[in-house]
C-alpha positions as CSV (number, residue, x, y, z in Angstrom):
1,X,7.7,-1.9,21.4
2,X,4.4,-1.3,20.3
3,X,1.9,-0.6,22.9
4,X,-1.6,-2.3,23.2
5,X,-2.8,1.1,23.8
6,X,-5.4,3.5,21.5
7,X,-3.1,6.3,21.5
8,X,0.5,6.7,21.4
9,X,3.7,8.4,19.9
10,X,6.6,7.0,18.1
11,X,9.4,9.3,18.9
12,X,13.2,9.6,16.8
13,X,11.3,7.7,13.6
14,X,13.1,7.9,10.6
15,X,10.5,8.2,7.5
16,X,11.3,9.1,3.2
17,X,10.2,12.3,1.5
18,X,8.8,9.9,-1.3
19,X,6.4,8.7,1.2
20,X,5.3,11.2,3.4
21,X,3.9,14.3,1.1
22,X,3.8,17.4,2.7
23,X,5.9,16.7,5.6
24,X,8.1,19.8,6.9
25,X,11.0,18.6,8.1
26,X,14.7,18.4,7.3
27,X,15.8,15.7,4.9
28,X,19.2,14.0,4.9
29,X,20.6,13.5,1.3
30,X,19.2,9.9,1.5
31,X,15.9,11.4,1.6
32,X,14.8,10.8,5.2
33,X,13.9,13.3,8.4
34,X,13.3,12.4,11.9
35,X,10.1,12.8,13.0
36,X,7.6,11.7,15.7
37,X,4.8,10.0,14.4
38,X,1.0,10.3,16.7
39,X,-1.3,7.6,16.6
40,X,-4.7,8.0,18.4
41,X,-8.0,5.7,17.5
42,X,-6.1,3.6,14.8
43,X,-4.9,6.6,12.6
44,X,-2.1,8.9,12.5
45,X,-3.4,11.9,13.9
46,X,0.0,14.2,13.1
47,X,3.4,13.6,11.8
48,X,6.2,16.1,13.1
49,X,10.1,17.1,13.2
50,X,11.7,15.2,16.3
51,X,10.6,17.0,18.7
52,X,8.1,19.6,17.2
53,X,5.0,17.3,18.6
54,X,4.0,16.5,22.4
55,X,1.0,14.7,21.1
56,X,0.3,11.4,22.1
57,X,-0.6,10.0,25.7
58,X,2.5,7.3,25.5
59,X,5.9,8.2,23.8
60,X,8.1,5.5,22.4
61,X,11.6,6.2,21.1
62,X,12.3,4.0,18.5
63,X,16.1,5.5,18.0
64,X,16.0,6.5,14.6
65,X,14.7,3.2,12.9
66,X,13.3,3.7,9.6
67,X,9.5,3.7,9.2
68,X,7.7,3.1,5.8
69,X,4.0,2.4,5.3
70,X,2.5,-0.9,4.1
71,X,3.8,-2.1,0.8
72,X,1.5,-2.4,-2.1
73,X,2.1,-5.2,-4.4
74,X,0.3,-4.8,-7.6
75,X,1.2,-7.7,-10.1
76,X,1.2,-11.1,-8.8
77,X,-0.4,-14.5,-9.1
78,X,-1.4,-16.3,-6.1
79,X,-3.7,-18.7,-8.2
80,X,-0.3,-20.3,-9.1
81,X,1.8,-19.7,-6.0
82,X,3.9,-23.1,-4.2
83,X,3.0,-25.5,-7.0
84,X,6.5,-25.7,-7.2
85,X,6.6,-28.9,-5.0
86,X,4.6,-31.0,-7.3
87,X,5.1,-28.9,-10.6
88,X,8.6,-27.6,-11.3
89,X,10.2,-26.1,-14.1
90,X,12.4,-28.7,-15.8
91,X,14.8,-26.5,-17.3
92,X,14.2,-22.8,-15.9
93,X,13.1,-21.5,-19.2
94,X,9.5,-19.4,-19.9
95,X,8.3,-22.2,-22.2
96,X,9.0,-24.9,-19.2
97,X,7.2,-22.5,-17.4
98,X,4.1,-22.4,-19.2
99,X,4.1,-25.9,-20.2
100,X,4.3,-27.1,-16.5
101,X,2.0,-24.5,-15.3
102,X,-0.7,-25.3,-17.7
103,X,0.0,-29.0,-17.1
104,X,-0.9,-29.0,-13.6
105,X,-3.8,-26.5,-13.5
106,X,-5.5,-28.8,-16.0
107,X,-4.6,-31.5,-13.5
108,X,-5.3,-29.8,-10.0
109,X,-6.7,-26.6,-10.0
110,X,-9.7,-27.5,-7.9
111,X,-11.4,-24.5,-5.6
112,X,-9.7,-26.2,-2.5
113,X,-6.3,-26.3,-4.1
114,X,-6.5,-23.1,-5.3
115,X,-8.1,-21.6,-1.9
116,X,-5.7,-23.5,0.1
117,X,-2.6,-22.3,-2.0
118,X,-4.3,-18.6,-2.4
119,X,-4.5,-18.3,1.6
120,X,-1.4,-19.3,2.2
121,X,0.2,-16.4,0.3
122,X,-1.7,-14.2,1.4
123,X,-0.7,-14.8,5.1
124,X,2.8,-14.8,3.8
125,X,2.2,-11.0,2.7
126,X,0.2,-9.8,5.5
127,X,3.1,-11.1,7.8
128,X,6.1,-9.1,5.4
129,X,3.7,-6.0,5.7
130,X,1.2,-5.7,2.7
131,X,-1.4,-4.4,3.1
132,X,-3.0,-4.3,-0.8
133,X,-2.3,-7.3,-3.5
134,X,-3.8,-7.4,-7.2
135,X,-3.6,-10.9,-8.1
136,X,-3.5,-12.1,-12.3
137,X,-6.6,-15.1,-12.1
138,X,-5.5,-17.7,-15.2
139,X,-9.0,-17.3,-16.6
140,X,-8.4,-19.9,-19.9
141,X,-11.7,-22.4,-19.8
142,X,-12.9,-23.9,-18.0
143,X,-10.7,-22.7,-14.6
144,X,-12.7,-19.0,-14.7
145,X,-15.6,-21.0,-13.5
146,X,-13.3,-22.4,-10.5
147,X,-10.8,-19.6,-9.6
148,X,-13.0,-16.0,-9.9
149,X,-15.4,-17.2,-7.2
150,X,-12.9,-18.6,-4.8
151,X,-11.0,-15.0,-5.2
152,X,-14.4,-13.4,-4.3
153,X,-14.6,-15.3,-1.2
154,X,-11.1,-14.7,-0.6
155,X,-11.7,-11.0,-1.1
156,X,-14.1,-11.1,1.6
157,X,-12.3,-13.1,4.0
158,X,-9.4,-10.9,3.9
159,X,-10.7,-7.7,4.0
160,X,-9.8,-5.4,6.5
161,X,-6.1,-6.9,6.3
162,X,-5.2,-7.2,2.8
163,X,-7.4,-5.2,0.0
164,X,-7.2,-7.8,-2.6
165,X,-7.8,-7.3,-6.4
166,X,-7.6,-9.4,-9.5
167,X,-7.3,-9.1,-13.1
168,X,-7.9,-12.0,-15.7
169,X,-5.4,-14.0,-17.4
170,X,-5.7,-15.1,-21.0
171,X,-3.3,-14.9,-24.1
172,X,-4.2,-12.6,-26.7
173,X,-5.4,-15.6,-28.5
174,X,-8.0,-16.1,-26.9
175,X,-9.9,-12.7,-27.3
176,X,-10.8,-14.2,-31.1
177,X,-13.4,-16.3,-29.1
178,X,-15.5,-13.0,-29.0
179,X,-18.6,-14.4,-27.5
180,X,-16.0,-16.5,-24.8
181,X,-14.2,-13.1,-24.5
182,X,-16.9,-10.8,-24.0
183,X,-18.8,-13.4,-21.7
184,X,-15.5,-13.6,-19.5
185,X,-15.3,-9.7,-19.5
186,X,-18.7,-9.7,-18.0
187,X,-17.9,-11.9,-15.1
188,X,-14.5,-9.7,-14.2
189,X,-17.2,-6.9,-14.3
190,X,-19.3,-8.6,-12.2
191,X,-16.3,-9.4,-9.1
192,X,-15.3,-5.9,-9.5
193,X,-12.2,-6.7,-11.4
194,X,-10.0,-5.8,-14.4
195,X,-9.4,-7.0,-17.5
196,X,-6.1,-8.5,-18.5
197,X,-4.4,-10.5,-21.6
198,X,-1.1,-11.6,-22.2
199,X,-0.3,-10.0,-25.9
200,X,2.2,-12.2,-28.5
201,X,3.2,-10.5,-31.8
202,X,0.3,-12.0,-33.7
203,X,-0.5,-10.8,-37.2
204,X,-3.8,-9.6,-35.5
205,X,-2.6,-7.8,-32.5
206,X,-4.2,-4.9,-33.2
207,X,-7.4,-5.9,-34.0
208,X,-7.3,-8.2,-30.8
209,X,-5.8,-5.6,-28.5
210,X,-9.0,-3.0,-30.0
211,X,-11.2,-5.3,-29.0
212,X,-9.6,-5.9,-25.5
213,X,-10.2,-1.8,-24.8
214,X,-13.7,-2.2,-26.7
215,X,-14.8,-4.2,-23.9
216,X,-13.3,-2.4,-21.0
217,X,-14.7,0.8,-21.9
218,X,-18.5,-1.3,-22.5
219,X,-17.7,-2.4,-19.0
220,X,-15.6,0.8,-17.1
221,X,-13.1,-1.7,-16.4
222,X,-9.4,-0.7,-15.8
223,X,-6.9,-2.3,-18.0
224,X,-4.1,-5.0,-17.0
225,X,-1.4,-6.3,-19.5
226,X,1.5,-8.7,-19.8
227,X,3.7,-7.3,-22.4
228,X,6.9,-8.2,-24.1
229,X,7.9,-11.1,-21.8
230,X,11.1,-11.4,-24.5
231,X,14.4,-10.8,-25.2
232,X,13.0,-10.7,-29.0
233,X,14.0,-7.2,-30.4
234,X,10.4,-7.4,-32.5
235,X,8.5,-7.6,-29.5
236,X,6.7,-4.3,-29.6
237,X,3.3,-4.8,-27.9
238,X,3.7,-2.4,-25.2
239,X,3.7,0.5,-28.0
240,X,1.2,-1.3,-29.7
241,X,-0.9,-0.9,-26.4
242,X,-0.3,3.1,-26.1
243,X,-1.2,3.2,-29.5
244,X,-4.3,1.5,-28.6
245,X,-5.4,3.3,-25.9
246,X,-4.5,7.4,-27.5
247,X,-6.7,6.3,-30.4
248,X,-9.7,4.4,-28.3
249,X,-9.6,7.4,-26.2
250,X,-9.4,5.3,-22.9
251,X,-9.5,7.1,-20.0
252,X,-9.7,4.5,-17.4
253,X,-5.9,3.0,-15.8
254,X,-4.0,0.6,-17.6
255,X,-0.6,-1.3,-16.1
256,X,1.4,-2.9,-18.5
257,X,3.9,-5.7,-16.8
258,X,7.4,-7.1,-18.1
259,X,8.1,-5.0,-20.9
260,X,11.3,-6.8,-21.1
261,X,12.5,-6.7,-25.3
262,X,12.1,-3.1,-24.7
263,X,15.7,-3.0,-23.0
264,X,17.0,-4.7,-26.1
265,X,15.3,-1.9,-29.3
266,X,17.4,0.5,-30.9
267,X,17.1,3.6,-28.9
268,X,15.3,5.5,-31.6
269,X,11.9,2.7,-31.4
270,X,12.8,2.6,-27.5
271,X,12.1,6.8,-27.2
272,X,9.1,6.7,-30.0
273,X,7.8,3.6,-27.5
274,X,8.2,5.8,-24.5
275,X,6.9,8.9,-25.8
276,X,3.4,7.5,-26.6
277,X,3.6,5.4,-23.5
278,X,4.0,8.7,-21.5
279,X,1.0,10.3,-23.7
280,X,-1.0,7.7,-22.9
281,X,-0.7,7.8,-19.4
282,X,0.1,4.1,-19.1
283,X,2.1,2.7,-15.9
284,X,4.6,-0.2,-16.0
285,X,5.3,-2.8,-13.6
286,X,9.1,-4.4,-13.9
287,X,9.2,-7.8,-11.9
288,X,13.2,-8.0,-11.3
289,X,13.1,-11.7,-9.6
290,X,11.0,-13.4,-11.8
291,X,12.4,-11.4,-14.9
292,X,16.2,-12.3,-13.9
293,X,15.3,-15.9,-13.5
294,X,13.6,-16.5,-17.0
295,X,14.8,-14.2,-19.0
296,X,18.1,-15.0,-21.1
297,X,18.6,-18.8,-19.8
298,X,20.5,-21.0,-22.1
299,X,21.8,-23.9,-20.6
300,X,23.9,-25.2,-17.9
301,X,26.9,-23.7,-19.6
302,X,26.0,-20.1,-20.8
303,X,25.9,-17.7,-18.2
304,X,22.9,-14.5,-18.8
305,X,24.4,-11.6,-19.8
306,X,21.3,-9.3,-19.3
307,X,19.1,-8.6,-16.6
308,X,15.7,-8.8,-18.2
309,X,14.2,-5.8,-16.6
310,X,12.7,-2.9,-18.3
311,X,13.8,0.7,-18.7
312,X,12.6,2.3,-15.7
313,X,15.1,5.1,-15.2
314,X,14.1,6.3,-18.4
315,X,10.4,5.6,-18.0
316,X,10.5,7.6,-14.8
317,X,12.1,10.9,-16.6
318,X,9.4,10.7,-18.9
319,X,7.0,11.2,-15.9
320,X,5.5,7.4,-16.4
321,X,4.2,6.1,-13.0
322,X,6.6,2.8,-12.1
323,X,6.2,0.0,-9.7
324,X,8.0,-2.9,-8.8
325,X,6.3,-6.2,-7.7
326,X,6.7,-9.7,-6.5
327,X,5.2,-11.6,-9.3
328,X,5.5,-15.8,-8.8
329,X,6.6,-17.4,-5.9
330,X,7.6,-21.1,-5.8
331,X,5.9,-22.1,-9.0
332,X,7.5,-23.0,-12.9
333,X,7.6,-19.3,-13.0
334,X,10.0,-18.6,-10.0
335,X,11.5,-21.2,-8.3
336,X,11.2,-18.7,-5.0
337,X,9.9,-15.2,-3.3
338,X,7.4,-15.1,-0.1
339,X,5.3,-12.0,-1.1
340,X,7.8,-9.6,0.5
341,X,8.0,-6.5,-0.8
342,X,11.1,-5.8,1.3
343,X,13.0,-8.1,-1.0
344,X,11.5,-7.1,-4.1
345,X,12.7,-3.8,-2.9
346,X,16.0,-4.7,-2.1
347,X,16.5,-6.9,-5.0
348,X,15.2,-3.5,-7.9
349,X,17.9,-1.5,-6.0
350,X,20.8,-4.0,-6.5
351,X,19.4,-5.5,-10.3
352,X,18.2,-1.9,-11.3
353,X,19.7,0.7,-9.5
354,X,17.6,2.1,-7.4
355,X,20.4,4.3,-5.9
356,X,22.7,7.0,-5.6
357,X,20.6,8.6,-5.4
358,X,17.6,7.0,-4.4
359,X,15.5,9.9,-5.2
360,X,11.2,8.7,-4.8
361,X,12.1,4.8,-6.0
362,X,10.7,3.8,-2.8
363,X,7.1,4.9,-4.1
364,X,7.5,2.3,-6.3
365,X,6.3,-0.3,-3.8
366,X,3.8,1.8,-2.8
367,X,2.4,5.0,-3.3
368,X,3.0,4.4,-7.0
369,X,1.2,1.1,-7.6
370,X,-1.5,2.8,-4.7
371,X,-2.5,4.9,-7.1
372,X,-2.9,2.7,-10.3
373,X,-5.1,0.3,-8.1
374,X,-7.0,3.5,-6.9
375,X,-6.2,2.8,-3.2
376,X,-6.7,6.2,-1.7
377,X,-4.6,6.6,1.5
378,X,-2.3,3.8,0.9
379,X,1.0,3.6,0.4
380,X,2.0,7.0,2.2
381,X,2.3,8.1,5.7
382,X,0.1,11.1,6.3
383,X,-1.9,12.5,9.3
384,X,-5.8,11.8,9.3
385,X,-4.5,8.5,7.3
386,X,-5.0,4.7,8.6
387,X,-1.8,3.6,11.1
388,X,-0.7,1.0,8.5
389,X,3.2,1.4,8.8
390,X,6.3,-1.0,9.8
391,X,8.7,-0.7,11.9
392,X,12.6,-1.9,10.7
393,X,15.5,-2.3,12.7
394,X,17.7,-0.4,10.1
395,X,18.1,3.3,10.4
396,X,19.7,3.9,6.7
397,X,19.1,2.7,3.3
398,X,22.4,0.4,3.7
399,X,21.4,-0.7,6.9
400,X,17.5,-1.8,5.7
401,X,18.6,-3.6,2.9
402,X,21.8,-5.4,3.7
403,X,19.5,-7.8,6.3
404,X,16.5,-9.6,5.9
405,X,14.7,-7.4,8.8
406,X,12.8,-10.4,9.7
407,X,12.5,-9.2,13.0
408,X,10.5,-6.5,11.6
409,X,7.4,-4.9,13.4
410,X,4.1,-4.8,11.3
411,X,1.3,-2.1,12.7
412,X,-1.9,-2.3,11.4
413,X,-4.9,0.3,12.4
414,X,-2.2,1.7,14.9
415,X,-1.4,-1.9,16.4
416,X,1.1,-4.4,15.9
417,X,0.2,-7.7,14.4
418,X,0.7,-11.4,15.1
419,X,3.5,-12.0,12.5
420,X,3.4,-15.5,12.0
421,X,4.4,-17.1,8.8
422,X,3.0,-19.9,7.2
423,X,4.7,-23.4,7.8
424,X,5.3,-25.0,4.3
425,X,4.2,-28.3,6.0
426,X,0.7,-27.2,6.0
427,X,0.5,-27.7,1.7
428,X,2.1,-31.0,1.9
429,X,-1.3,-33.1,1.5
430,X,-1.6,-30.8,-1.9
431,X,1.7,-31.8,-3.2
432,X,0.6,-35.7,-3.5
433,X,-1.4,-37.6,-5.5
């Protein structure tokens, strides 16, 4: 469908209002106009009402088919991604999780394992139609030493396809080791990356969570935390964070994954927690796949009765940027996932509503989390802007989501990639031993 040609125009396009700012056109009550989109010299060079534009040397009518721009998937961990084969979770539960995960990084993180597994995933992405991943590094000793310079070469061997950043992963513990801590602060500086700690209700959370900012501002680092990964009512580390940052002044961006327990507070501490969240300009990150499979498992014979996402409806009303994101995939984490934000997508609308109406959810898989990574031009279509878009076969919301789209078409610089997935069979040597 996609010609091999510099210049072209895709004709009867359906795009979202969320995603294409400034458009003039007229938008159904799902949110989307017909348009035709121009694409000269690997950029849009104008998006118009069907039928306002002649521009273009080569028209193609796609028949209404809904156009979106490349996801952006801003919380995930590739460092950890299809260990799941040699590594699984014995019972499903976060403490399995961890347990297994820490087992076998102790045991097999080496920099080919990790490059090997890293690459893989992010060929799984590119194919779905990312085009920007921010990767959590598991940064405990002595694996920053082994996984930070393999992301830096990684960083460089995908650029051009797939802007890759990462933030460190430690638990709040581990900032008492202030000499370790500031040490490991200086190399995220170094790779141009941001800092990021998993905070616990310890009796100095405060104290730890001042010095975590402390160190950020020494280094103009961006900010990066897992928060509230709990069903626990007294988990309340997310406000504790907001707190932090009105009081150290921060001005730099700070996304706060999970933020699970905070679905669970008495909705007095849930609006105090939201007020200063909004106040301090933080932006949350809800994982719905990964949340929904750790979060309130029992046994074999209790069946979850919550969702373990966060409150993003109300978040949003409170003018608090949101994004959804993939998270694990196939490691003690989540059994599953492929890095495709289309399913992460279609998953946040069924788990958390992300309809009727859909309003600007779909920012939340990209412009959204564009703009806490500081990714200018991504995540929107928009004359002048790079010709990073896909091309679905579904032509409404209901359509889009009901299928896997697998058939998808992925258009990068204003042509249409390769889109080959991975075989699993190529980490099999990894799995052994």
């Amino acid at each position: 469908m996609i010609p091999d040609s510099a210049s072209y125009r895709l004709a009867n396009a359906r795009v979202h209002r969320s995603l294409t700012p400034g458009l003039a056109a007229i938008f159904d009550t799902d949110g989307f106009a017909l348009v035709d989109i121009a694409v000269a010299d690997g950029k849009i060079s104008s998006i118009a009402a069907h039928g306002k534009s002649n521009a273009g040397a080569e028209a193609i009518d796609v028949g209404g088919r809904i156009v979106l721009p490349c996801f952006v998937d801003c919380h995930t961990h590739i460092d950890k991604g299809h260990i799941w084969p040699r590594k699984p979770n014995p019972d499903g539960t976060f403490m399995g999780a961890l347990n297994a995960t820490g087992a076998d990084r102790a045991a097999r993180w080496s920099a080919q394992d990790v490059a090997r597994r890293m690459d893989f995933s992010l060929r799984s992405a590119y194919a779905h139609g990312t085009r920007a991943v921010r990767t959590h590094l598991d940064s405990v000793a002595p694996q920053e030493e082994i996984s930070w310079p393999v992301f830096e070469a990684m960083r460089e061997t995908w650029r051009g396809r797939i802007d890759l950043q990462a933030a460190c992963l430690i638990g709040i513990e581990g900032v008492r080791d202030r000499k370790w801590f500031e040490k490991l602060a200086k190399r995220v500086a170094a790779a141009k990356g941001v800092l990021g700690v998993v905070t616990y209700m310890v009796p100095d959370l405060e104290e730890l969570i001042d010095k975590v900012f402390a160190e950020a501002i020494k280094h103009g680092l961006d900010l990066d935390f897992h928060a509230d990964e709990t069903d626990d009512v007294a988990a309340i580390s997310l406000k504790k964070i907001a707190e932090a940052s009105l009081w150290n002044g921060f001005e730099g961006n700070i996304l706060v994954g999970h933020c699970c327990s905070l679905a669970r507070q008495p909705d007095l501490d849930v609006l105090d927690t939201l007020d200063k969240v909004a106040k301090a300009g933080l932006a949350v990150v809800s994982l719905p796949m990964c949340n929904l499979y750790l979060q309130d498992r029992r046994n074999n014979a209790t069946t979850p009765r919550w969702r373990g996402v966060t409150l993003l409806h109300e978040m949003k009303a409170r003018g608090i940027k949101v994004a959804v994101a993939s998270d694990n995939t196939r490691d003690p984490f989540y059994a599953y996932g492929d890095l495709d934000m289309l399913e992460v997508y279609r998953m946040a609308t069924r788990i958390l509503h992300f309809d009727h109406p859909v309003g600007d959810w779909p920012k939340a898989v990209a412009a959204a989390p564009a703009e806490v990574m500081r990714l200018d031009g991504a995540g929107t279509l928009a004359a002048g802007g790079s010709a990073d878009f896909i091309v679905f076969k579904g032509r409404s919301w209901t359509e889009l989501l009901s299928r896997p789209e697998s058939d998808r078409i992925v258009v990068r610089a204003g042509r249409a990639i390769e889109r080959q997935l991975p075989d699993y069979a190529e980490l099999d040597e990894l799995m052994v031993g």
